[in-house]
N, C-alpha and C positions, 0 to 999 in steps of 0.2 A: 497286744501283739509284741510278739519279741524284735530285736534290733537286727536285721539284713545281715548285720555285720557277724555277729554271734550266729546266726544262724549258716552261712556259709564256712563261718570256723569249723562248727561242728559236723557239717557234712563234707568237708575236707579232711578232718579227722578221723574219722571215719574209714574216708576210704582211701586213706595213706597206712591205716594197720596194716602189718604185715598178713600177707593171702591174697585172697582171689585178685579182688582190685586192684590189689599194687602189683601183682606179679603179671595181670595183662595190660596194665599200662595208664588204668581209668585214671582221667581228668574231667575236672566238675569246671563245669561252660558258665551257667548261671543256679542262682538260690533265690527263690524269691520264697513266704510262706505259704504251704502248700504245692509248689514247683520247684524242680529241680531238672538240670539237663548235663549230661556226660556224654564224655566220646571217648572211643576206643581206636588207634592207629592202627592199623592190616599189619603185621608181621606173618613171617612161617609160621610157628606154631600154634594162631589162635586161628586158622583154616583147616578145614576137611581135605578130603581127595579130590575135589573138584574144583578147591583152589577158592571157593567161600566161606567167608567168616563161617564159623562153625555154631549147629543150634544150638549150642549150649554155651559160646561167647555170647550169642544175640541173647539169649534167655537171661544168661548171669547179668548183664548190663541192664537188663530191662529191672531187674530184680530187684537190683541196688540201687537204683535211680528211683523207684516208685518205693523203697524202703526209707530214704531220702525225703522224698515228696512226704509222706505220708509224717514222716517223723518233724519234718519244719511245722506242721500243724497241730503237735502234741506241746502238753506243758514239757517245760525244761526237763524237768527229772525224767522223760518216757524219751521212749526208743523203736522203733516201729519194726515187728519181724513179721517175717511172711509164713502163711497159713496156708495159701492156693496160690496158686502163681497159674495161670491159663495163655500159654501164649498159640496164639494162629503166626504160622509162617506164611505170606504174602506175594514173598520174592525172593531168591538167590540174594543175599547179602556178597555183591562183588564189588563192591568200592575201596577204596583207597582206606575209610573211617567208617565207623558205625555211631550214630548219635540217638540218642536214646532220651526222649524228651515227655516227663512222667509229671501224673497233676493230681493231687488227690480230691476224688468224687465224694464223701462222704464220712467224716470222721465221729466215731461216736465213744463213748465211754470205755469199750476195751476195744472192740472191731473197728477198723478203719477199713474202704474202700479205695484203690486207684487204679489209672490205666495208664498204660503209657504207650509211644510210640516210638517205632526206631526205624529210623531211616537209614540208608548206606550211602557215603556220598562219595561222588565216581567226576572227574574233572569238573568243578565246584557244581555240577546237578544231585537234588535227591533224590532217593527210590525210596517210597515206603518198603521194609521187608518183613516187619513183625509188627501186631499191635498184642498188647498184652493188659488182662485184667487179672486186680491181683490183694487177694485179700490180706489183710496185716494185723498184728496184736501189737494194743500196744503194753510195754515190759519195764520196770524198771531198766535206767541210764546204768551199761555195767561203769564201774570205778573207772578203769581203764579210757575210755570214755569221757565220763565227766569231766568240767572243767574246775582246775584248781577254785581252792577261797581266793583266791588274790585277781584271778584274772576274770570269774564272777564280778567282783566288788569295781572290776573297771569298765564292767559291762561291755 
């Protein structure tokens, strides 16, 4: 099993690349192997017209959190991308955050399986508003990515 520590680098690394995550704001909650959980803060432009997180904020967070999950489960060198993504809407994501709390169900030699949940949280109550199953490959670590020899070799 790899070390908590390493594995939280990498899925911070991740999602501090420059795009989607960094430009709505994702923050990584917890890393455990095989778990991963993110939240997303309400701003204007990641809502609809009706003033909810928008399906395609709830969708992207669910995506990356279970690409996450699914990837703390893979050896070092793999990297988990999504194949299916299936999300059911729930509920009007109207909260303050959206947290996005994903576990992978099944990992096998290329195909991994996970699901995840996201909740909206509205004066510190949650609402479930999506769950999501979501199929994944796992792909070579791109460069970019990977962690230097030097900070490998300090584990």
């Amino acid at each position: 099993m790899r070390d908590p520590t390493t594995l939280r680098r990498l899925v911070e690394t991740v999602t501090a690349l420059p795009g989607f995550t960094t430009d709505i704001g994702t923050r990584v909650l917890a890393v455990e192997p095989g778990y991963v959980e993110m939240a997303v803060e309400r701003r204007p432009g990641l809502l609809q017209a009706n003033g909810f997180f928008h399906g395609g904020v709830v969708a992207g967070l669910a995506d990356h959190a279970v690409g996450g999950a699914v990837t703390t489960a893979l050896p070092p060198d793999r990297i988990a991308v999504t194949v299916n993504l299936q999300v059911s809407y729930l509920a009007p994501a109207n909260g303050q955050s959206l947290v996005a709390r994903a576990r992978s169900v099944r990992i096998g030699g290329t195909i991994g399986v996970a699901q995840v949940e996201v909740v909206t949280v509205r004066e510190g109550r949650e609402e479930i508003c999506a769950l999501a199953t979501v199929t994944l490959r796992s792909v070579e670590l791109p460069a970019r990515v990977a962690p230097s020899r030097e900070s490998t070799a300090r584990g």
